[in-house]
N, C-alpha and C positions, 0 to 999 in steps of 0.2 A: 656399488657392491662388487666385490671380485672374490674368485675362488681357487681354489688349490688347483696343481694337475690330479689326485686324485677324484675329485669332485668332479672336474671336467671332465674325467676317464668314463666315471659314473655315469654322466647324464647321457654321455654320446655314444654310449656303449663299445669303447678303443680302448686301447693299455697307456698304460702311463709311457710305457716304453715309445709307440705310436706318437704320442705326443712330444715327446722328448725329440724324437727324430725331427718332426716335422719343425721346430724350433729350431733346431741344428741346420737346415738346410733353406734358413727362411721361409717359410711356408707359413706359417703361424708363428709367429714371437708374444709371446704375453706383452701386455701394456704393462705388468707391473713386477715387481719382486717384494717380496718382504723383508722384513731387516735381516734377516736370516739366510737372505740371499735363493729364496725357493720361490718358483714359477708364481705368479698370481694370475687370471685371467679375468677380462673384465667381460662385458656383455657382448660391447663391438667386438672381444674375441671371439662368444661364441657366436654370433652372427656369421664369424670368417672359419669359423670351425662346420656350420653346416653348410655351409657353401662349399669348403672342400669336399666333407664326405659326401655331398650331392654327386658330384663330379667323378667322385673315385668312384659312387655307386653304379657309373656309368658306365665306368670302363677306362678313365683317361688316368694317364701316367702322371706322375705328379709334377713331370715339369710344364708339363703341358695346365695341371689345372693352376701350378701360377701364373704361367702366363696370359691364362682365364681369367683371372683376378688382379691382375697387377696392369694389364697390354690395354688401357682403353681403344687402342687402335684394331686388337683383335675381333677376326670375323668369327663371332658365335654360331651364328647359324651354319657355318660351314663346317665346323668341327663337329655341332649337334646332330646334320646329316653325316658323317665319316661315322660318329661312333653308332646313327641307330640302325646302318648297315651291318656293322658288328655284329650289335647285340641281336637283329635279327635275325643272323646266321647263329648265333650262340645259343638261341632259344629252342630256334629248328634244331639244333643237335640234343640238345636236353630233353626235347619233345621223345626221341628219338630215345634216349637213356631211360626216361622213364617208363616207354611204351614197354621195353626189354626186360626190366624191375618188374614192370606189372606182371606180366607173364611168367616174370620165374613162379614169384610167388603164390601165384597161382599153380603154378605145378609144385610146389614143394621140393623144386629137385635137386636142396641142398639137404633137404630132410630135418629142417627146422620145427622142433615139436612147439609151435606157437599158433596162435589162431589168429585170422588176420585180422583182428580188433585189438589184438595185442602187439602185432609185429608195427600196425602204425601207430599205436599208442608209443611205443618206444621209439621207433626211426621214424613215423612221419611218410615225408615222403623221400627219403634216403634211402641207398639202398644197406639192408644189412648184410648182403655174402659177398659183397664188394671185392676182396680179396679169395673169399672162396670161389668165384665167379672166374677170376683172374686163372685159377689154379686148372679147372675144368677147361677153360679153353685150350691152356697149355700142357697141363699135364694129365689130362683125363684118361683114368683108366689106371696111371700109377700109385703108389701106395700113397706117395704126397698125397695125390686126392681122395683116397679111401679114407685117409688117415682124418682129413678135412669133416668126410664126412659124418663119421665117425662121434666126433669132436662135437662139429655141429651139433648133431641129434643130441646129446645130451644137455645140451643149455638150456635155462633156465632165463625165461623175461628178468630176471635182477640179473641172470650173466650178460644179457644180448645189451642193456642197457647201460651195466658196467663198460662194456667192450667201446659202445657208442660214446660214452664221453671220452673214453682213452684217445678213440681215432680223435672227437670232434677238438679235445686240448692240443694231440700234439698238429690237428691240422690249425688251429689258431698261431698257436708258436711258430710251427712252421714260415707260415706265412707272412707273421710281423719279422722274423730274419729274413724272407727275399728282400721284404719292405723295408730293411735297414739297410740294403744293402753289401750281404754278408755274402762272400763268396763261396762256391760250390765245395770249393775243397779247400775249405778252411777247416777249423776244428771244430766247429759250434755247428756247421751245417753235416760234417760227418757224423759229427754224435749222431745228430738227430736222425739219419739214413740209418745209423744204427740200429736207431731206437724203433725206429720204422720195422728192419729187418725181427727182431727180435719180439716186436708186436705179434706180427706173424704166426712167428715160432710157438709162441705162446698159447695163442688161442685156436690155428687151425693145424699147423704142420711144419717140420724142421723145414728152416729157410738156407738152406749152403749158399756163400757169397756169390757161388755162377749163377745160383737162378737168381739169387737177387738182382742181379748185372740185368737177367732178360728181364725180369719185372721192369725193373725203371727203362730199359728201349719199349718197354711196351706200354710204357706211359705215357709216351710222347707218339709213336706211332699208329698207335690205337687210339681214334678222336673220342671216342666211348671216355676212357682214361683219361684222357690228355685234357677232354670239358671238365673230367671229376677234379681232379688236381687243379686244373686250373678257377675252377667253381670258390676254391679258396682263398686264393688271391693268381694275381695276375704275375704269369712265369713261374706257376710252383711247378708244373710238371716239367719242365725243361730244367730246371735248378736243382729239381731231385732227382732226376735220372744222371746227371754229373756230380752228385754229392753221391749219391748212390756207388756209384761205377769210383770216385776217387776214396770213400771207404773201401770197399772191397780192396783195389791197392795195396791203401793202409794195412791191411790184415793181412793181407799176401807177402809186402814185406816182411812183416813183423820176426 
């Protein structure tokens, strides 16, 4: 029995795009094609399909998880210690981001008209003011942030939930373009800084390309930030703060 790349997108829960890449760069090749010349995958694929995303769940780059799978000569356990010092230090900072979540919301002090049965029935354990969070740090006290707040208080659990799939799509998309390997300041990575910027704008407060420039430094310098983006996939925050910063450019030329 063998199956589509759609089908396989299905079970492994990846984009077809994901898959395609990984095929592109030998990583996974299908055992088969059909007459029609479209991907087939057969079992032993997915055998080698979860054995990747084993690996990437880990934290390891994807040349590295071929040559996990391809190097009989390679030493596993030394690379399974390198990465669970990683993720041990990755965990401790998250520990740390959530401990910060916890407490906002407990003080309300974006002034979110939601009850906390609601705010995690929608985000879980995400945070929701994540960018309004962003704004107080830095611009606390300005209209930007009155404007946030403002904003805030009027949303409604269908707003705050609408808001979470916009972040949670374009941080998926986002993330399969690092994983293509799509450069910062290309056009597909600016859009999407765009799009980011413009998010923003949307649901808390006018985003001008200069703050957006200090958002994305403060995404990378800020380990708070720099765990959330990269919580995505691996080099989002650093890929967006230079898509970021070569949008901005782009408009300034313009």
């Amino acid at each position: 029995m063998s199956y589509s790349v759609g089908q396989v997108a299905g079970f492994a829960g990846v984009t077809v795009r994901t898959l395609h890449h990984y095929d592109e760069i030998g990583l996974l090749v299908p055992s088969e094609r059909s007459t029609a010349g479209h991907r087939r995958y057969s079992e032993q694929d997915l055998d080698r399909l979860q054995q990747v995303l084993f690996y990437r769940a880990l934290g390891f780059p994807l040349d590295e998880v071929q040559t996990l799978l391809d190097d009989p000569a390679t030493d596993l356990r030394a690379h399974l210690r390198r990465r669970h010092e990683v993720l041990v230090a990755r965990i401790e900072r998250l520990q740390k981001m959530a401990d910060a979540v916890e407490h906002a919301m407990e003080a309300q002090k974006m002034g979110i008209q939601l009850t906390p049965e609601e705010r995690f029935d929608v985000f879980g354990d995400k945070d929701p003011e994540q960018y309004a969070e962003e704004a107080e740090q830095r611009w606390g006290g300005t209209e930007a942030y009155t404007e946030s707040q403002r904003r805030a208080a009027s949303y409604s659990k269908a707003d705050w939930a609408r808001m979470k799939e916009e972040v949670d799509d374009w941080g998926t998309r986002y993330a399969a373009l690092v994983l293509a390997g799509e450069a910062p300041t290309g056009e597909a990575a600016m859009d999407m800084a765009e799009e980011h910027r413009l998010h923003v704008t949307r649901w808390f407060f006018d985003v001008p390309y200069e703050m957006h420039v200090c958002f994305g430094d403060m995404y990378v310098a800020d380990e708070r930030f720099k765990a959330y983006y990269d919580s995505m996939g691996e080099g989002v925050a650093e890929h967006l703060r230079d898509a970021i910063h070569a949008n901005a450019a782009r408009h300034q030329e313009a």
